[in-house]
Every structure is written in structure tokens, then in C-alpha cells.
N, C-alpha and C positions, 0 to 999 in steps of 0.2 A: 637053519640049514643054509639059506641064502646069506647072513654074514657068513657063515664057515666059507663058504664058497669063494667070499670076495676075500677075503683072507688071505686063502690059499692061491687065488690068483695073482694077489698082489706079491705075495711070496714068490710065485713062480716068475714073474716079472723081475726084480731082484736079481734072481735067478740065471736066469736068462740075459739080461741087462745088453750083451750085444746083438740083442734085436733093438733096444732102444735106440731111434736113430736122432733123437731132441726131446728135451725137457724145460716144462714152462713154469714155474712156478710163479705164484705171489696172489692180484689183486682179483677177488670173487667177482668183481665189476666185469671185469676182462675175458677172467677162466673161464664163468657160467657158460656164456653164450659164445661171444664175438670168437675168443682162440679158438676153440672146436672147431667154428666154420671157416675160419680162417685155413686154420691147417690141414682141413679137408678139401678147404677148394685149390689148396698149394702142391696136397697130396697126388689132386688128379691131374694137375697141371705138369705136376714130374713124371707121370706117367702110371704111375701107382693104380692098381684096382682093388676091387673090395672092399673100400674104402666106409669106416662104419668107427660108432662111438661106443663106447661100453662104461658104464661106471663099474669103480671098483671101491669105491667108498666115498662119506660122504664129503661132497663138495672136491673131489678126485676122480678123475675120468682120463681113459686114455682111446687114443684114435687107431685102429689096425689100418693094413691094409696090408696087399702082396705088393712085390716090386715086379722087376720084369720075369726074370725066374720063377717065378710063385714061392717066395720066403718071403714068412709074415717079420711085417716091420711095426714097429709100435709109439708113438709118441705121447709122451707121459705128462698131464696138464694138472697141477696141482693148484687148486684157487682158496688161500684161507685167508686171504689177505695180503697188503701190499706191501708191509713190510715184512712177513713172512717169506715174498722173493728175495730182498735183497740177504736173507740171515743166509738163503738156501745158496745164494751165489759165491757167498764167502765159503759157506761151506762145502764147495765143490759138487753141490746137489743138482744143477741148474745150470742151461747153458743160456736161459733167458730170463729177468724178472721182469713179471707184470706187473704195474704200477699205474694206480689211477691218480697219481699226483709225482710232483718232481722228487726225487731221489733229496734226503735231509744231507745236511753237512756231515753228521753224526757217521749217515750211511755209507757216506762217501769217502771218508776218510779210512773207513774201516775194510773199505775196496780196496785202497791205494797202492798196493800191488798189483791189482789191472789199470794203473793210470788212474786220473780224473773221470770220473761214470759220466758228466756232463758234454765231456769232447760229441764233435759229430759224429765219431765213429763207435760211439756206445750209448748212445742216447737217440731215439727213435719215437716222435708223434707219430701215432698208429691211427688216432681216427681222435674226436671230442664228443663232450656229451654236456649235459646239463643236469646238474644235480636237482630235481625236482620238487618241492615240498609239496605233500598230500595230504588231503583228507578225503573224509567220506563222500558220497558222490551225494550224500543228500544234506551236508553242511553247506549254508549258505554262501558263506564268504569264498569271495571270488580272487583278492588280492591283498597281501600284507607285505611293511615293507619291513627290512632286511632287519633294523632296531628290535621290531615285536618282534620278529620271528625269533631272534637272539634270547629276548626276555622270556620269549615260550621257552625256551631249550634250555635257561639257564635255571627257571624258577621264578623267576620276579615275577612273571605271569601266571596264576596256576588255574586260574577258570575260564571258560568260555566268556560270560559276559563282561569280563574285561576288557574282551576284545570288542566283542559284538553285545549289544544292552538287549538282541534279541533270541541271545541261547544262556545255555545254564548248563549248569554239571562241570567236574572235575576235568582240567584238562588230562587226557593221556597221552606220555610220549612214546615215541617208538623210534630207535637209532640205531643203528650200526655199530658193529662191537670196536674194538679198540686198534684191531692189528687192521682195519679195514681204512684201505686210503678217501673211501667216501667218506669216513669218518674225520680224517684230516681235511680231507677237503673243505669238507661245513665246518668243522669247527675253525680254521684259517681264516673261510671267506665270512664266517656268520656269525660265530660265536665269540672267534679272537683267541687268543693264548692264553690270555691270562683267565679266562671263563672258565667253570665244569660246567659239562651234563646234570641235570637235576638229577639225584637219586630217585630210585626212584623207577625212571627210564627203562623200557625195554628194550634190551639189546639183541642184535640177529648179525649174524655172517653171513646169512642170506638175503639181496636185494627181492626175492621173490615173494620171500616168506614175508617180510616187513611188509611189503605193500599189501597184499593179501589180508593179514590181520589190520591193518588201518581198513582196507574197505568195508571191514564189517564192525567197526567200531564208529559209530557218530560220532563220539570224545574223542576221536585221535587223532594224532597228525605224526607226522615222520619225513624222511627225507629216502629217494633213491636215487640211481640210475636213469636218466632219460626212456631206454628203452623198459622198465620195469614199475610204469606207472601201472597197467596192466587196468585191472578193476575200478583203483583208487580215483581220484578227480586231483589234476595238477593246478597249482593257483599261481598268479602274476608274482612274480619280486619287484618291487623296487627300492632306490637307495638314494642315498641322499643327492639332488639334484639332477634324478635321471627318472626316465617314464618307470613306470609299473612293465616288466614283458612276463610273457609266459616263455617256458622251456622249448621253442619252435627252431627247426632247423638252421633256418637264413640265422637269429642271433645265437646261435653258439658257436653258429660254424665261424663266424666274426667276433667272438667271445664278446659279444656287447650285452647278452644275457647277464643278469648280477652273480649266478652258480655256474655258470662256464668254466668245464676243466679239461685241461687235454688226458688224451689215455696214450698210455707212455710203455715201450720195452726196451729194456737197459740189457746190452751185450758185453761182461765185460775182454772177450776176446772173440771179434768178431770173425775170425778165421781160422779160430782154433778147430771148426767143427763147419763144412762145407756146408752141410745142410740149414745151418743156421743164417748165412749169408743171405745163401738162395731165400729161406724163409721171409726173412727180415726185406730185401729185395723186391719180394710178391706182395707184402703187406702194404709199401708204400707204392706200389702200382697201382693203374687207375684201374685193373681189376681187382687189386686188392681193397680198392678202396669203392668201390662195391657192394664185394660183400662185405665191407664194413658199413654201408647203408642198410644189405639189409638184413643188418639182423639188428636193426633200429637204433645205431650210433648213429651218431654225423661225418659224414667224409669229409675229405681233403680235396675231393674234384670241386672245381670252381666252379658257381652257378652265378649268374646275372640276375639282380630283380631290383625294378624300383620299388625306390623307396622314395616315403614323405620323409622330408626332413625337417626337424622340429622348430618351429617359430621360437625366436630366440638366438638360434646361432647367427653369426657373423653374415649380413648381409649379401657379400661376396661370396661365401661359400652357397648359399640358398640359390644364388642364381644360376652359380656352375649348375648343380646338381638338378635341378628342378626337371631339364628334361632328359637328366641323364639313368644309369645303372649303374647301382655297385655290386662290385663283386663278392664274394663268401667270402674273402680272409682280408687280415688286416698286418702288415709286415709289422712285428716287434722287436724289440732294441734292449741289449742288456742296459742296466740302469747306468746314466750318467755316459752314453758311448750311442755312436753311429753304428758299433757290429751287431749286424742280426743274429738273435738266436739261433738255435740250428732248424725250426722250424719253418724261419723264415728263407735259410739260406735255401731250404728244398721249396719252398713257399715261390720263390722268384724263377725253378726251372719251369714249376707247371703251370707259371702264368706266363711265361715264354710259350710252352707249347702251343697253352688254349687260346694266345693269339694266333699262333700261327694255322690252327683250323680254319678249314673253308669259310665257315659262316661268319669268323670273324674279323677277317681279314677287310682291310680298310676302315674299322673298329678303329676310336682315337681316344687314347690312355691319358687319365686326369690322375694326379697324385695329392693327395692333403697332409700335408704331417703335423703329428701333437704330440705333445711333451707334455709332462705333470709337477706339479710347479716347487715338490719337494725335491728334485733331484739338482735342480740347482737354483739360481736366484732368479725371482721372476722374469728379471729382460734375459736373462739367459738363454730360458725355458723358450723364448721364442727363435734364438739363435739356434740351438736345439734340433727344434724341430723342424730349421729349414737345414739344418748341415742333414740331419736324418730323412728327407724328401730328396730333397738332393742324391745322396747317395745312392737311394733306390734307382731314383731316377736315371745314374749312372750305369750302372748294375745293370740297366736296361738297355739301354743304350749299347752299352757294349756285346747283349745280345739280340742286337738288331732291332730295338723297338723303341722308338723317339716319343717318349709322350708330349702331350700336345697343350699341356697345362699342369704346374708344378707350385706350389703356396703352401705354403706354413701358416697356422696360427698359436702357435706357443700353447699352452694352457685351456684355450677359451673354449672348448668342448669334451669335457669331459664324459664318457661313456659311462663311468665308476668313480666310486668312492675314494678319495686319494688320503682316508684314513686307517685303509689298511693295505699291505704290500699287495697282497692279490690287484685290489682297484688298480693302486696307482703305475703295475706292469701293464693293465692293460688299457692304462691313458698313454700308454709310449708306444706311439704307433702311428702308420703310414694309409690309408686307405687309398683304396687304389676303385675308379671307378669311369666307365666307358660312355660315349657319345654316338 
């Protein structure tokens, strides 16, 4: 009786369609949680009351509410996955796709009558997460680095004491099904291209469900959502030539975590549909960003925290920093170029602003910039990174904020792996950090 119902509702939606006043399709990362709140709290912001979730099927949910008249309006969040938005964009299903990883060439190309999906006017970081790997809360092992975790996922590892000489039993996998960007995501950052998934593998559309079945599995391990560790227990990454971290706000929101991924919503006509502006608009506010903390992503609001810096790096830089703060993000640069991606180009107004608050003012801006040593020839890679510090530096400048200390070190601190493209974008970068 309850499917017939949702059935006929979604029928009636159809139906009805110009009560629809936005539709979101694509990454279950996204849809589960974070869009719901998102567009309930954008809902009440417009003025909208009644404002309430309803599923209509699974992993399909849409938001009512009244406008000022009392006509119900309704926005329609379809979450199966992240390439699932962009098929739904093409096909005029969708005035937004959700995406937990960047938009493919493949994707992009098959848009190209709205333009390049990449511009700043169709391409929008909405908040970051960290893709987590889990197991059971009473499996020992505290940290694996990114090589084993690969050889778990791929098969070369298939038992426990492989890893550990003090467990036993078969490993089980548990992963994310195919159309899911979490699933591109690890398999980019961890697995690599050329790897399968072990057969084998259990596969879920749902970040909830996965975790849930690993915490009641000792043999298991899997991978989710930052906010979706839930029951499970999260373990350290590390990779080649960097610490072990766990999945903690400060490094994802600086993607220095080794599963650091931004969550992404691609517009490809961002005026086509008023409401979606305005939407898009509230999300990248510091109240949208918000309630993109809490419904346990990572926001885009800048936070302050020392930090130790690792013995090892460059002398120089140890001693700026020692009694200083860095801040949550870290400016990044398309490969081989000084132009900031588009995250960064919004990345630079609201480190404008959050200087300009009360308590920070008189606050004195240090810039470090690094460059990764495939994009061009080693002495390059230091030229590099000072044309890329610089620039920022300008950028700032030009809106009113002089930093007080500006250095490049080429290469020489690498955050990540610079053997696969994931690492080596997020060794091209600017850090930016207060006195």
C-alpha cells in the first residue's frame, strides 16, 4: 500500500510539475543529507513556510513548502549517483547536478551546448569531505597507508593477517556502486585507473547502509562519506612521504588529508531558472556554509589553528610558522599556470572578508607557495611557485591587504603523492597563514 502511494505521488508530481520550482539530481553523497538541508534552510530564507521532507522513493526525496500565498511549491532531489546528475542535465531533467568529484572530459563534452561545465559560472564547491575508510570498532588497526589500502580493494591482499600477523579471517569488502562519485573518487585517489574492485566486493548506493553493515562485520572494511562514519571506527591514511592523518576537519578543509574531495554543483545555465541562482548564491554563503557544517561536511568558512609543522621541512619556513596560524584553505592553480581554479578565485573573497572582521584586523598575512615537480622541470617548479605566491599576493593587495611575508619553496613539501593526478593538484598550492 505505501509503494502504491509513493508511486502515485510521484505521478502526481509529474503532473503537476509547475509546482516544481528546482530539481537536483545526481551524487547520494550530496542528496542524502547535506541538499535537503541545504534547501530547507534556503526555503526559509525566501520566505517559504511549511517547509518539510517527504520521500517518494528510494534514495528520491522531495522538499514542500508554501510560498507567500499558501501554494504548495515543491523541490525535487534525486540522489543515485554522480554521474546520474550530469546524464539528467543533458537530458533536460535537472536544473542542477550533484557531484562528489569533478565533472569527466567525457561529461563535459556531451554538455557542450551549455558551454564548458568547468567555467565559474557552472561549477560551484559547495562544502569538502573526506572520504573515510572503516572498519569495525573492535578491529585493531588504527592506520594503513594508501599502497595497502589499494592492495585491499584490488585483491593482492585478501586476509587479515597480511596486514596485521595478529588477526585472521577472510578480508570483506564493502564499496560503493559504480554510478557513485565516492566511488570515483577512491578509486582515482587509491586504487588508480588502471585497478578493478576485487569481485567479490559489496556494493551499495547508499553511504549509510555501507557503513552500518561494516560495523557489524569484524572482516570488513569499506569506504564512505566523512559525515557517514556513523557506528564504524575511521583509521589514519597515509601516503607516500607524508604523516598518517585521520579524516578531521582542519585537513580536509586544506585537502592535506590523503581522501580529500570537494562536493561540487554544476549549473549548466545559471539564469535560466531564478531560483537556482538565488539557490546556488545561499549555498556559497557563510550561512550556507553552515549548514554545510552541520549536517557534518566541511565548510568553506576560514578557521585559524596551530599547527606543528613537521621536522623536516625547510628551515625557514619552520621558523615563520612556529608562532604562527594557518588558516583552512589552501589557494590552488590549474596545472602548469598562476590562474586559480574557481574555488580559489571565491577562496580569495572570503579571506578578504575574514580579514576584515573586528578580531582580525591588525592580523599579518604570510604566504608560502609549492609547486609539484612533474609539471614542469625541477628549477622551474621553484619559479613556479613564486610567480604563483606572488600572484595571490597581488590579488590581495589589490583588495586592500598587504601581506607581511611572501616565499616560495618549489617542490620541497609535498602534502601528497605526486604519483597520481589527485596528489600532485594538491601540491600546487599557496598556503596562506597569520601572525
Amino acid at each position: 500500500m505505501v509503494l502504491m502511494w509513493m508511486v502515485l505521488w510521484g505521478s502526481a508530481i509529474q503532473a503537476n510539475s509547475d509546482n516544481v520550482i528546482m530539481r537536483l539530481h545526481g551524487s547520494n553523497t550530496i542528496g542524502a543529507k547535506l541538499a535537503p538541508k541545504l534547501v530547507e534552510a534556503w526555503l526559509y530564507k525566501q520566505g517559504y513556510t511549511h517547509v518539510h521532507k517527504r520521500k517518494i522513493a528510494e534514495e528520491e526525496n522531495i522538499i514542500l513548502a508554501n510560498d507567500k500565498n499558501g501554494r504548495e511549491k515543491i523541490v525535487e532531489i534525486k540522489s543515485h549517483g554522480s554521474s546520474t546528475g550530469f546524464k539528467s542535465l543533458f537530458k533536460g531533467q535537472a536544473d542542477i547536478g550533484l557531484s562528489s568529484r569533478p565533472i569527466k572530459e567525457k561529461e563535459n563534452n556531451r554538455l557542450k551546448n551549455f558551454g564548458e561545465m568547468t567555467r565559474k559560472d557552472a561549477e560551484f564547491v559547495i562544502g569538502l569531505d573526506g572520504i573515510a575508510v572503516i572498519l569495525n570498532q573492535d578491529n585493531p588497526i588504527s592506520a594503513l597507508d594508501k599502497n595497502t589500502i589499494k592492495k585491499i580493494f584490488t585483491g593482492e591482499i585478501n586476509r587479515w593477517d597480511q596486514v596485521n600477523r595478529n588477526l585472521s579471517g577472510k578480508i570483506h569488502i564493502y564499496a560503493r556502486d559504480n554510478k557513485s562519485g565516492t566511488f570515483d573518487t577512491f578509486k582515482a585517489l587509491v586504487m588508480g585507473k588502471k585497478s578493478s574492485l576485487v569481485k567479490g566486493a559489496k556494493r551499495y548506493e547508499s553511504n549509510a547502509k555501507l557503513s552500518d553493515d561494516v560495523s557489524r562485520d569484524l572482516l570488513g572494511i569499506g569506504f564512505v562519506g566523512f559525515p557517514y562514519i556513523r557506528n564504524s571506527k575511521a583509521i589514519a591514511v597515509s601516503e607516500q612521504g607524508t604523516e598518517a592523518k585521520l579524516p578531521q576537519a582542519f585537513d580536509v578543509a586544506t585537502e592535506d588529508y590523503a581522501i580529500a574531495r570537494r562536493l561540487y554543483m554544476y549549473v549548466p545555465e545559471l539564469h535560466a531558472n531564478k531560483n537556482v541562482k538565488s539557490f546556488i548564491e545561499f549555498c556559497l554563503s557563510e550561512k550556507g556554509q553552515n549548514t554545510v557544517e552541520m549536517t557534518g561536511f566541511i565548510a568553506q568558512n576560514i578557521q585559524a589553528k596551530a599547527v606543528k609543522a613537521i621536522d623536516g621541512f625547510p628551515q625557514e619556513y619552520l621558523n615563520f610558522t612556529k608562532q604562527g596560524e594557518r588558516l583552512s584553505l589552501n589557494f590552488r592553480f590549474l596545472k602548469g599556470s598562476v590562474k586559480l581554479d574557481n574555488k580559489g578565485q571565491r577562496d580569495l573573497q572570503r579571506l578578504v572578508k575574514y580579514l576584515e572582521k573586528r578580531e582580525n584586523r591588525g592580523r599579518r598575512v604570510m604566504l608560502f607557495g609549492f609547486a609539484e615537480s612533474s609539471e614542469s622541470s625541477p628549477v622551474f617548479s621553484l619559479d613556479l611557485s613564486t610567480f604563483r605566491v606572488d600572484r595571490v599576493s597581488d590579488l590581495l593587495v589589490q583588495n586592500g591587504v598587504d601581506p607581511v611575508r611572501v616565499r616560495s619553496y618549489g617542490d620541497a613539501i609535498p602534502v601528497a603523492s605526486n604519483e597520481d593526478p589527485g596528489g600532485r593538484n594538491k601540491n600546487r598550492r599557496v598556503e596562506v597563514w597569520l601572525q
